[in-house]
DOMI-16520 format. One record per residue (C-alpha): residue number from 1; residue in one letter; x, y, z. Coordinates in steps of 0.25 Angstrom, whole numbers, always signed. Layout:
<rec NUM, 'A', <X, Y, Z>> ...
END
This chain:
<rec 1, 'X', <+6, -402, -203>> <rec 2, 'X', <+19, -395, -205>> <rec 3, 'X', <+25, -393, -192>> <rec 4, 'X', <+32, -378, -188>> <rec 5, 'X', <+44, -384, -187>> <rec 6, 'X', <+47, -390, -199>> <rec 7, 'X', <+45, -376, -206>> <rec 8, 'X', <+57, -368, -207>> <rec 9, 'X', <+56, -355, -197>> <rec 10, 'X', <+56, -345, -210>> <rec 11, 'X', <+43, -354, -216>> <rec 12, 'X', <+35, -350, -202>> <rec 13, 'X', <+40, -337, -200>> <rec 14, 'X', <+35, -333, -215>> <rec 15, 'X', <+23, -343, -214>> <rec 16, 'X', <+18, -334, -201>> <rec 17, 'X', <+24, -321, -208>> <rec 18, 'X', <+12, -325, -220>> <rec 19, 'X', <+2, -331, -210>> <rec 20, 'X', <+3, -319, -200>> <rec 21, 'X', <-4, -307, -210>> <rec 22, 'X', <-14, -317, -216>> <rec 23, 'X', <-20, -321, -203>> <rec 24, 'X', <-20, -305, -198>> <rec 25, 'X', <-28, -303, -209>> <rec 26, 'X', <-37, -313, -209>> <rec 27, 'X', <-40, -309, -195>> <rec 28, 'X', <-42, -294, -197>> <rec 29, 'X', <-50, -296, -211>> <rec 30, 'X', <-60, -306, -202>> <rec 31, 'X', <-73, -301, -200>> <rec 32, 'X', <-73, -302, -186>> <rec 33, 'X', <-86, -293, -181>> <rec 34, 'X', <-94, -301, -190>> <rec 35, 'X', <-90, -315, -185>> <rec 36, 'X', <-94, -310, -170>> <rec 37, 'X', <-106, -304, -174>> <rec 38, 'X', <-111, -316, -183>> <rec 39, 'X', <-112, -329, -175>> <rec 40, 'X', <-115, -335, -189>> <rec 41, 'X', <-101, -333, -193>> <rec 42, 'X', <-96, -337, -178>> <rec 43, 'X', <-103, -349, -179>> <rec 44, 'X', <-97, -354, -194>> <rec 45, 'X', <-81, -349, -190>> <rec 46, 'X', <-83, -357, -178>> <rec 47, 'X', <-90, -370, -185>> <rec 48, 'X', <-79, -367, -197>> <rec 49, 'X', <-68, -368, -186>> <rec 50, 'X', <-74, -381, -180>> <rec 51, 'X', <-75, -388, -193>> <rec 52, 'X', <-60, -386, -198>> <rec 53, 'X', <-58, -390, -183>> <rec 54, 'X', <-66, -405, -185>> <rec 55, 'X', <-61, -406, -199>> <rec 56, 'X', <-46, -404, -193>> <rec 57, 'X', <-50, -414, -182>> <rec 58, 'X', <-51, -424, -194>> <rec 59, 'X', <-39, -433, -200>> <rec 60, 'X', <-35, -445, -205>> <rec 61, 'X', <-23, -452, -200>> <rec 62, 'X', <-14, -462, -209>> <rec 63, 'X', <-5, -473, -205>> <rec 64, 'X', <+5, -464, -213>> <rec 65, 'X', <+6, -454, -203>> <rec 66, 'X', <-1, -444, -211>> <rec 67, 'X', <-12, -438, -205>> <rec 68, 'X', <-23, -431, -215>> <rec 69, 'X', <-32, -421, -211>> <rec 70, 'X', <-45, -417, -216>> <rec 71, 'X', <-42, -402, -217>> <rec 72, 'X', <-30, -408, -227>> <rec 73, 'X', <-18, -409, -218>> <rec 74, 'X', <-9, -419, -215>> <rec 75, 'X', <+1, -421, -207>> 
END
């Protein structure tokens, strides 16, 4: 994983700037009375959420330092 402090202050600063308005988006175009009123819908965010969790959980360290994760980071 890139760590914050090797990006240059500017990098952040227009990486949050492009972040910032996609996620206000996401969050206001999110149908949010139907995912309270269906406990369907609960049920398979929440089960979605816990499978990207376990498949995070798993990795494969090597002897060269590298670690490999199975979502397809290294680090």
């Amino acid at each position: 994983m890139i760590s914050a402090a090797m990006l240059a202050p500017t990098t952040l600063g227009v990486g949050w700037l492009l972040l910032t308005p996609v996620v206000l988006w996401a969050i206001l175009r999110s149908p949010w009375v139907e995912l309270f009123a269906d406990r369907r819908r609960q049920h398979l965010l929440f089960g979605t959420v816990f499978a990207l969790f376990m498949l995070w959980l798993v990795r494969r360290d090597f002897d060269t330092g590298v670690s490999y994760h199975f979502i397809g980071m290294t680090a």
